[in-house]
TILO-49050 format. One line per 5 residues: number of its first residue (from 1); their letters; for each residue x, y, z of N, C-alpha, C, CB. Coordinates in nm, 2 decimals. Glycine has a CB too. Layout:
N
NUM	A	X Y Z X Y Z X Y Z X Y Z | ...
END
This chain:
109
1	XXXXX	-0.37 0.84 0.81 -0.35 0.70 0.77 -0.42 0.67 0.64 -0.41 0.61 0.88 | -0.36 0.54 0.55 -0.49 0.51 0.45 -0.55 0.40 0.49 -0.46 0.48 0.31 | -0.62 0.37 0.37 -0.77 0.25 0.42 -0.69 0.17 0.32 -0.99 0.30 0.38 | -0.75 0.04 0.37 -0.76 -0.07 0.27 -0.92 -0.13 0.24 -0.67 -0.18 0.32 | -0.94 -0.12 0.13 -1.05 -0.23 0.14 -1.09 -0.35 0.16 -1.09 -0.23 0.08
6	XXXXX	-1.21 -0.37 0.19 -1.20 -0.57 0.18 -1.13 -0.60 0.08 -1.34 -0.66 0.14 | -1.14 -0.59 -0.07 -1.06 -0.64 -0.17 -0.94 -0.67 -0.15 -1.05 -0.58 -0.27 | -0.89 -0.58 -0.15 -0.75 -0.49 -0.11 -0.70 -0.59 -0.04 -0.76 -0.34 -0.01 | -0.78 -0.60 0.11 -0.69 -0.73 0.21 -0.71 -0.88 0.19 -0.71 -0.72 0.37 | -0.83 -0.89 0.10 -0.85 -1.03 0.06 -0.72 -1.09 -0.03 -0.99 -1.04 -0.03
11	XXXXX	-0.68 -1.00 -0.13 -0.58 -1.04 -0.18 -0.45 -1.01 -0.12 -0.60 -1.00 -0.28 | -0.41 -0.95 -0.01 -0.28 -0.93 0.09 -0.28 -1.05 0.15 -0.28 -0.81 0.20 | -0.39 -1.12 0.22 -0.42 -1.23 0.24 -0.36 -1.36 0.17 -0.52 -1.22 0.21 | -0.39 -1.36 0.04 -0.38 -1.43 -0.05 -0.27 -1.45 -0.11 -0.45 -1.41 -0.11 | -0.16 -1.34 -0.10 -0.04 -1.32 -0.11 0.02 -1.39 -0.03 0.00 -1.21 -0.12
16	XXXXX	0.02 -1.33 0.08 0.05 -1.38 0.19 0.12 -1.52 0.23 -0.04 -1.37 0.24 | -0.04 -1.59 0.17 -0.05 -1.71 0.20 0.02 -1.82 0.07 -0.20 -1.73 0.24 | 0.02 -1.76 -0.03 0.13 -1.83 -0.09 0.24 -1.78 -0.10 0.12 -1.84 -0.20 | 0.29 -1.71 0.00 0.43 -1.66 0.02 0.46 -1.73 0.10 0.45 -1.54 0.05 | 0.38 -1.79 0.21 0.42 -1.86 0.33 0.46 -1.77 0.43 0.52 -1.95 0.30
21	XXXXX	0.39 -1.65 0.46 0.47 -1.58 0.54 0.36 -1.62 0.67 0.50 -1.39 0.48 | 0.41 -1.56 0.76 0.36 -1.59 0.91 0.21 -1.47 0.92 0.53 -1.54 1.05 | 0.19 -1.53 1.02 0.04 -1.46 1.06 0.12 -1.27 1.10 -0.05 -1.57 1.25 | 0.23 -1.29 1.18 0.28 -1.18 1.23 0.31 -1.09 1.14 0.37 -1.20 1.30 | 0.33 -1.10 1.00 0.37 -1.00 0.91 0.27 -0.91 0.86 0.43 -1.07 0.81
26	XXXXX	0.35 -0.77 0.82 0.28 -0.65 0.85 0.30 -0.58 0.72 0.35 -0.56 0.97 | 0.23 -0.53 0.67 0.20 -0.49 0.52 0.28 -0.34 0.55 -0.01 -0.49 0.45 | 0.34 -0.29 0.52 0.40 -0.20 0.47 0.41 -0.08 0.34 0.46 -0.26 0.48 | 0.37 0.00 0.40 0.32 0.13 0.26 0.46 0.22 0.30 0.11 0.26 0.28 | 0.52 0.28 0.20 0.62 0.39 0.17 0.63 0.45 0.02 0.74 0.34 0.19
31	XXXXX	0.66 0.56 0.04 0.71 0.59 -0.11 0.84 0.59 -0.16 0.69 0.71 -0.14 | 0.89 0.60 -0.30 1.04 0.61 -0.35 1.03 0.67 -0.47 1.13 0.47 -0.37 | 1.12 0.78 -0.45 1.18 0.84 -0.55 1.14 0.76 -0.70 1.32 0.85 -0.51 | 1.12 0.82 -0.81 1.09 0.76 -0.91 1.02 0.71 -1.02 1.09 0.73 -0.89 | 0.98 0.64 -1.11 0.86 0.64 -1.14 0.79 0.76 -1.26 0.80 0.64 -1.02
36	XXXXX	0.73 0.72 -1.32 0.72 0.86 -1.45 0.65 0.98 -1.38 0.60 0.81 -1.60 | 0.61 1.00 -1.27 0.57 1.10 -1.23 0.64 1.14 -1.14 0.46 1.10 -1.20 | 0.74 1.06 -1.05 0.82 1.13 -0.96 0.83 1.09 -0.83 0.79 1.25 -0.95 | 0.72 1.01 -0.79 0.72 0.90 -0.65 0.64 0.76 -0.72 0.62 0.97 -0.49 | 0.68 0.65 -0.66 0.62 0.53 -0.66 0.59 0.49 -0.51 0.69 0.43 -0.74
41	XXXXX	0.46 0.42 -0.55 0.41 0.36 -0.43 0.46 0.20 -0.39 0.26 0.37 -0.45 | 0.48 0.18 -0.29 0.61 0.06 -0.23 0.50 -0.01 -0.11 0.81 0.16 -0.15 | 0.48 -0.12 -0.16 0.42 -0.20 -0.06 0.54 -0.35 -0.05 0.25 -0.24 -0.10 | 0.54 -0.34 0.05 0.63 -0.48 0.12 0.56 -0.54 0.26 0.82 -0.42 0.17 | 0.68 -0.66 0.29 0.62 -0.73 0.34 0.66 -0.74 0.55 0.66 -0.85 0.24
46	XXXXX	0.68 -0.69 0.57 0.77 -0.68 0.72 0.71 -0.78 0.80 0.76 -0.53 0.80 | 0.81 -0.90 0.80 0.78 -1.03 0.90 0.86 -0.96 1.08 0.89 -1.24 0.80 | 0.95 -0.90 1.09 0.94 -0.90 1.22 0.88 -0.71 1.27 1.12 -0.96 1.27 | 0.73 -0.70 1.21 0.70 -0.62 1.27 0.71 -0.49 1.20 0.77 -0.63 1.37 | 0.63 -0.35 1.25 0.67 -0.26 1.24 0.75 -0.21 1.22 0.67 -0.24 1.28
51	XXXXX	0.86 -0.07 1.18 0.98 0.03 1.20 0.93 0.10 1.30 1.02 0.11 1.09 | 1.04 0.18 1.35 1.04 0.28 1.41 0.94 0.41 1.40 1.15 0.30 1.40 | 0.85 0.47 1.45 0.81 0.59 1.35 0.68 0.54 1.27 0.94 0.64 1.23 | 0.71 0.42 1.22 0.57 0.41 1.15 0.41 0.46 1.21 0.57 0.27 1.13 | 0.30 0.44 1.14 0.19 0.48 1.13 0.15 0.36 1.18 0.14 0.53 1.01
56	XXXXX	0.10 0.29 1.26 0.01 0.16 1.24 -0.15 0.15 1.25 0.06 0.07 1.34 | -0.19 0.06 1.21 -0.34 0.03 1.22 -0.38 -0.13 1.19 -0.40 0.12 1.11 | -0.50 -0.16 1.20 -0.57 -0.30 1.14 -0.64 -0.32 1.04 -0.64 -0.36 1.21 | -0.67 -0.37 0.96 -0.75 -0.35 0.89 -0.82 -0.56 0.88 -0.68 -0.26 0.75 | -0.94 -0.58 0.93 -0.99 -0.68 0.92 -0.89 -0.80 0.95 -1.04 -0.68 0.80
61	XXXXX	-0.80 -0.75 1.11 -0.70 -0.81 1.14 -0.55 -0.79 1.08 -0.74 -0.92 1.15 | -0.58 -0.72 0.93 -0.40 -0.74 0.91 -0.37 -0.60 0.96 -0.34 -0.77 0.71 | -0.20 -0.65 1.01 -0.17 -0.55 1.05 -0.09 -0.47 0.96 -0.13 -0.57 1.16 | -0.12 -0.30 0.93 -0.11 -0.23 0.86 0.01 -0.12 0.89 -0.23 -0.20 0.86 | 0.13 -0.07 0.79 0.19 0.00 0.87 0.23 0.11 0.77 0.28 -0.08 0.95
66	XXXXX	0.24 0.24 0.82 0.31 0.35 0.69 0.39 0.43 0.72 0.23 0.44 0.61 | 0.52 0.40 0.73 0.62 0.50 0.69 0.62 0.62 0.74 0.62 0.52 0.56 | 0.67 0.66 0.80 0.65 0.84 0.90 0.64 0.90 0.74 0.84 0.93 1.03 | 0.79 0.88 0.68 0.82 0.93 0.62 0.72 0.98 0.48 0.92 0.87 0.62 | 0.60 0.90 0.46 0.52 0.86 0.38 0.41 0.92 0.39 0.52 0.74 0.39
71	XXXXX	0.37 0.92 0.52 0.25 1.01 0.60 0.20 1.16 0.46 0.35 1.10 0.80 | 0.27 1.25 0.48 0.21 1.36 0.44 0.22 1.36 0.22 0.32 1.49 0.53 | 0.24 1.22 0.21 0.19 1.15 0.04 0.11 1.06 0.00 0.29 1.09 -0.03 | 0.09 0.99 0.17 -0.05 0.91 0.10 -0.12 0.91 0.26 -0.03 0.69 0.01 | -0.13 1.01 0.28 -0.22 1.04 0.45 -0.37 1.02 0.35 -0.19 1.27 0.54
76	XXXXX	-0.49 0.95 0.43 -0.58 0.94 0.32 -0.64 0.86 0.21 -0.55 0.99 0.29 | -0.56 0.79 0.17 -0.49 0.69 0.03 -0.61 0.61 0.06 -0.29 0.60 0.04 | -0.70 0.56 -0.04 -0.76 0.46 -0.04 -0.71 0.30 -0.14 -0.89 0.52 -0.07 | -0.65 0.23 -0.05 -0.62 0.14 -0.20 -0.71 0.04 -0.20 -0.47 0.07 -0.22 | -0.73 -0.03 -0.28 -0.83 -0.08 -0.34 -0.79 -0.21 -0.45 -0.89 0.04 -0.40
81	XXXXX	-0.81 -0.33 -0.45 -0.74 -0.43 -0.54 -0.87 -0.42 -0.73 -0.75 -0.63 -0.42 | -0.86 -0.46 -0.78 -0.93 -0.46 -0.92 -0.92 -0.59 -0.97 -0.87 -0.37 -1.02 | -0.98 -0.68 -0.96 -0.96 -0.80 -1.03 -1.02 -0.85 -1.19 -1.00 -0.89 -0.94 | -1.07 -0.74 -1.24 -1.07 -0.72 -1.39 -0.93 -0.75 -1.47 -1.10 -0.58 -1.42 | -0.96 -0.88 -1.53 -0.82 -0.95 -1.64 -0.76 -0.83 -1.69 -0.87 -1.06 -1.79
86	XXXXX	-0.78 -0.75 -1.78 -0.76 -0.66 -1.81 -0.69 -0.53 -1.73 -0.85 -0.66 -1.85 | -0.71 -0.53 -1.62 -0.68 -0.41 -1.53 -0.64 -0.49 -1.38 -0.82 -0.30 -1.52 | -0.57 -0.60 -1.38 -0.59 -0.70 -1.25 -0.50 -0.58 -1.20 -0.53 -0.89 -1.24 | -0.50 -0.55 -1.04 -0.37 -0.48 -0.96 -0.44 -0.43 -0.85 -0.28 -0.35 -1.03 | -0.37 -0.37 -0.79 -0.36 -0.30 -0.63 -0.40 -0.11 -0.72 -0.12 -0.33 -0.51
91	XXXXX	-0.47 -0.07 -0.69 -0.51 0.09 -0.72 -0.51 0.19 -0.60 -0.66 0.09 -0.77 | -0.44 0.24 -0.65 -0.42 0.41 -0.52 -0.50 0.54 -0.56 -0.24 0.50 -0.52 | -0.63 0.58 -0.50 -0.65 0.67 -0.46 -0.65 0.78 -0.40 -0.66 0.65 -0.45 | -0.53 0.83 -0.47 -0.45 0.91 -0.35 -0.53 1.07 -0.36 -0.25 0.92 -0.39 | -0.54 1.14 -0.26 -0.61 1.29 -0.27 -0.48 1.36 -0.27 -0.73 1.34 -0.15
96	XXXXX	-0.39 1.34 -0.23 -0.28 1.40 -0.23 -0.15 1.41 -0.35 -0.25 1.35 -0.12 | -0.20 1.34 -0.44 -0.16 1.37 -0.54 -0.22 1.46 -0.68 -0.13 1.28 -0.55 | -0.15 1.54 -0.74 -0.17 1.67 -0.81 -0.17 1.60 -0.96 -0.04 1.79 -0.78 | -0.07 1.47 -0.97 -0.09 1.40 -1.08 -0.03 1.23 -1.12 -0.03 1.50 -1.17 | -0.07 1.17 -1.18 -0.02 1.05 -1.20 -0.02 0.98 -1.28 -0.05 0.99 -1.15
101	XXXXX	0.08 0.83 -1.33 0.10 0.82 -1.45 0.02 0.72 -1.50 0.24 0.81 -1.48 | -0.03 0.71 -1.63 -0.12 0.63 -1.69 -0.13 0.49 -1.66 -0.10 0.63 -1.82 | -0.02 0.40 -1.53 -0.06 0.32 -1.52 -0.10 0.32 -1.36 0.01 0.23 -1.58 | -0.06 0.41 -1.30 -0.13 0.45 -1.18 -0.05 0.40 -1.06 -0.27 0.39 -1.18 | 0.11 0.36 -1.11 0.24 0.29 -1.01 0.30 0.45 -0.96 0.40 0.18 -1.12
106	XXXX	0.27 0.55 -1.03 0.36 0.65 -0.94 0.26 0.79 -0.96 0.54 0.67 -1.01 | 0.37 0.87 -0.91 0.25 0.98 -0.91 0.35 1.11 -0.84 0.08 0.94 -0.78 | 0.29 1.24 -0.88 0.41 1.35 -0.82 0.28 1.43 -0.74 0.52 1.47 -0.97 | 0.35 1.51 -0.66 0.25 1.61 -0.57 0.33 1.75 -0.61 0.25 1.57 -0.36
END
């Protein structure tokens, strides 16, 4: 599974909540094809729930979910938010990757 940090869900939170989405909606990690290194990392928003297969977990109540398919590219994954003007974003940690691209949206194994 990965982690999220406090940061991390403070601001999923915060999205959230100016999205208007429901308490029941489930943060979602996958990968896709793509990206200057060869996968990108894909967070979305899943209001009715889970998929099939997925990974699930909590993290400081949100409910967390990843992709079977996703499992053996970010098994591990620490993400982490940055709120430096300069560098504002969501950051991956990933140990499972071999390399990644200068702005840190994709990555190849």
């Amino acid at each position: 599974m990965l982690t999220l940090t406090d940061k991390a869900v403070a601001e999923v939170r915060r999205i959230m909540s100016d999205q208007g989405l429901s308490a029941g909606a489930v943060l979602r990690f996958s990968v896709a094809g793509g990206g200057c290194s060869g996968f990108s990392y894909v967070m979305e928003f899943e209001q009715d729930g889970s998929q099939d297969g997925d990974v699930t977990t909590e993290f400081s109540g949100l409910p967390v979910a990843l992709a079977s398919d996703a499992v053996p590219y970010l098994d591990n994954t620490v993400v982490d938010f940055n709120d430096d003007p300069s560098k504002r974003g969501f950051t991956f940690e990933n140990p499972n990757a071999s390399g990644t691209c200068g702005c840190g949206s994709s990555f190849s194994v």
